[in-house]
Structures are given as C-alpha cells and as structure tokens.
Steps between C-alpha positions, in 0.01 A plus 500: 500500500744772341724378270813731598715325222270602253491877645856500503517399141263802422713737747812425294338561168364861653828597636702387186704798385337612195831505287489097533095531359670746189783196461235243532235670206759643288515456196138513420478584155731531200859708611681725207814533479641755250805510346621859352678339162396330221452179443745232438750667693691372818262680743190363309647150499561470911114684574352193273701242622419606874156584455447189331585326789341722769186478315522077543588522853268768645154398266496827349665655187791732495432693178808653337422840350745691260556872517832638384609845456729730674763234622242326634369806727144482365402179643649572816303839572199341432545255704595694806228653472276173504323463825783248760279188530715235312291496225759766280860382454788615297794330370759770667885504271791700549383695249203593669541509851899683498538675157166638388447705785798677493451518123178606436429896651134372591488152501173469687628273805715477814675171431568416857216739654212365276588119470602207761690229402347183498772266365822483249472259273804473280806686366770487225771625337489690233707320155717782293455369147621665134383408162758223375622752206694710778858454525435403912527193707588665796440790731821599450439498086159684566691787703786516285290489175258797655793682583615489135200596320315779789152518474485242191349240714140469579337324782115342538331586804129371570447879590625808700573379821441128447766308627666350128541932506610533866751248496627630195555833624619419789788281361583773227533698847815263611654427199503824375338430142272662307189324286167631440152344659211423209154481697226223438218410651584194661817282501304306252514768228903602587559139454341485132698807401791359664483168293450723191833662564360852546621490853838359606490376848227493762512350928184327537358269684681140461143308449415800202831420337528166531405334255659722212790430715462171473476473098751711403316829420638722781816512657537442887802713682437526836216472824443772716530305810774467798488144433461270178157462387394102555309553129822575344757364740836537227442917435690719727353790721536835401686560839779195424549674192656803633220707709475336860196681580306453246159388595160499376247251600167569343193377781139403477279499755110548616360781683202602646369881546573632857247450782477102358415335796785294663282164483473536106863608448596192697286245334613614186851518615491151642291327157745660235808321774278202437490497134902594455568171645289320268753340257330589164455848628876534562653305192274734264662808685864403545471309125452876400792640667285633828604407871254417722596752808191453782467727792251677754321803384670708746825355332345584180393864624837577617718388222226737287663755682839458476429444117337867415792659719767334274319549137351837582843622561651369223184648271557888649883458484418442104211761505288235281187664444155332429214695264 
C-alpha cells in the first residue's frame, strides 16, 4: 500500500523554497566579522560583545578581525568585495558608511550600492569633554573662551573624518569658533594625548570617556544628543545649551556585502534581535553609555541612506579632503 503521508512529507521537502534550505544550513562554518578600527575602541567593543553571543547561539564562532586605516575605509572595501554568503560581515559606523565616502576621492566602495543592511545594533551620543586645566564648565565658557584666544585651542579627533572630528567641525560650524583638529589613530591614542594635556578638548564616544570622566581626569561639558544621555543623566545637551539643532548620534551596525541572500540577512537580523534582549548583553552596552536601538534590515538600509546624504554634505560644504 502507498503511504501518501510519507510522499507528501517528501513532496514538501522537494518543493521547499531553497532560501528556507540557505536559513536552515547557515551558518556552517566560522563567520568574520571585521571591524575597520583598532582595538579597544567603541566599534571593537560592540563586534566582540555581539559576536560573542552569536557565536553561543548559532554553534559557530563569530571571529572579530581588526583592520584600521583610512577612517575605517580599508576594512570596508575589502569586505565588499568578499563573496555575499553570510560568511563576511562588517561592523558598518557613521564614519564608515556616511563620511568616508564622501571623504576619501577613491574609497574603494559604494556604501549603499555594495553593502545591505542586516541590522543596527546600537547608538550614542557623543560626550564634549576638556582637560580640567581649561577655564570651561560650560558650552557657553568653551565658545566664549575660543572666541578669546582664535586658533589657540586644539581638538583630538580619532582621525580625519571620524566622528570625535566630524562632530567637532560641525559644531565649530554653528557656533562660529575656531580650534584646530590633531589626528590619531584611534580615539584610543587622542584620548592619551588628551589626558597628557597636549590636546584640550575632544567629543567622543561616552563609553571611551567614561571612565576618565568618572575619576576626575577629564572634564565632561556637554552630549551630543537631542535628549539627555541615560549614562550621564545630570549633563546638558549641546542643543539646551544654546544650539537647538545640534545633533550627532554616532551608530553601529552589521552589514553584509550586496547579493546576501534574504534568508541569511534575516536569520542574522532576527539572532542579533535575540541577543539585544538578553539582559547581560544590554546592561554591558547601556553600562557603557550605548542604546540598544533594534530594527529590520530594511530599517537599517534606509536610515544608511539618509545618514551619507546628511554627513556627505556637511564633508563637501567643508571641502575635508582625505590622502
């Protein structure tokens, strides 16, 4: 006799779209996910954490993999050019996904054209901090004190086009002052310098600056947000303290190369959902000053956009050059 509920079992496998077989299999061996700054930094920091946790969930590592340069522009061309099967991820910041292109003559990638968004993970103010020997508690004091002594003031950036140097310029842009940008490699470095008082003042990312925050050794003025930062809930925004529209919200996020088949994109989508709700996940990010901000990819994708049209302005208005 045929057993029609056992042929039907095998029809359903044969007919099963073969994006659900790619979401089934995938991941099938280790996944890398590259991050184009140093480590220690803020953008090194959220890869591990996620990738640690991806790795437990999904039975295979996510291996974190370091290569900085060029406001993070090298790691991204290489990976858009790694073949779109999952297996090649990069840890996509403002930085690199809405300044460097605009920056950078040949930067090697399309950053909407040769990537897909797979998911953003968090974002953050930025912290406006001076070394304690300054004269400034304020924004006001900073803008008034710059404005007394042009061009005496020097800023740390973590390098042309990262966003401690974006946000800079762009609030030297509305207040009218002038102070000069000192390039490191890595907010790490700028901060060293900074707590050497060779540097004045830096914006940086609130979990960078924390902790020297915290003891004393650096000064904290103002976050870069619309809203008061939960990590430091008692320091003003630079927009209540005299510039309304003053907003810059630095963003991390992962992203696959283009032609990524939908299945993978959405399992990885809906896994790194999965491990932002786990509560050690989230009180290591927000205990750094992050905020957890899940979303679709196609969210993801689109905000990507609306991202390089804002800071690519701003970066030819300026007519900041990369070498």
């Amino acid at each position: 006799m045929l057993n029609l509920k056992g042929c039907a079992f095998v029809l359903s496998l044969a007919v099963a779209p073969a994006g659900a077989w790619a979401q089934a299999a995938y991941p099938g061996k280790p996944v890398k996910v590259v991050v184009g700054f140093t480590a220690g930094g803020p953008t090194d920091v959220v890869a591990r954490v996620i990738s640690q946790h991806l790795g437990e969930r999904l039975g295979q590592p996510f291996i974190v993999e370091n290569r900085a340069g060029a406001a993070g522009s090298i790691g991204a061309a290489g990976v858009a050019r790694a073949a779109p099967d999952g297996y090649t991820l990069y840890l996509a910041v403002q930085t690199t996904h809405a300044v460097a292109p605009a920056l950078y003559p040949d930067v090697g990638y399309d950053p909407i054209k040769d990537f897909r968004g797979v998911v953003r993970i968090v974002h953050n103010p930025l912290m406006m901090v001076v070394d304690p020997a300054l004269p400034v508690r304020t924004v006001a004091d900073l803008v008034n004190y710059a404005k007394a002594h042009p061009g005496k003031l020097n800023y740390a950036t973590g390098g042309l086009g990262s966003s401690p140097h974006m946000s800079v310029e762009l609030f030297k842009k509305v207040s009218g002052i002038d102070l000069t940008p000192v390039h490191y490699k890595g907010d790490s470095a700028a901060i060293v310098d900074l707590l050497g008082g060779q540097v004045q003042m830096m914006m940086s990312s609130i979990s960078g600056l924390l902790a020297n925050v915290q003891n004393g050794k650096l000064r904290p003025i103002a976050v870069t947000g619309k809203t008061r930062s939960p990590a430091m809930p008692d320091l003003p925004t630079i927009a209540e303290s005299g510039y309304p529209d003053f907003e810059v919200i630095t963003w991390f996020g992962l992203v696959a190369p283009a032609r990524t088949p939908d299945a993978v994109v959405a399992r990885l989508n809906q896994e790194v959902l999965q491990v932002l709700k786990q509560p050690e996940v989230r009180e290591k990010l927000t205990g750094m000053g992050f905020e957890v901000v899940p979303n679709s990819a196609e969210e993801f994708s689109r905000f990507m956009a609306e991202e390089n049209v804002k800071w690519g302005s701003l970066v030819r208005e300026l007519g900041l050059k990369g070498q």
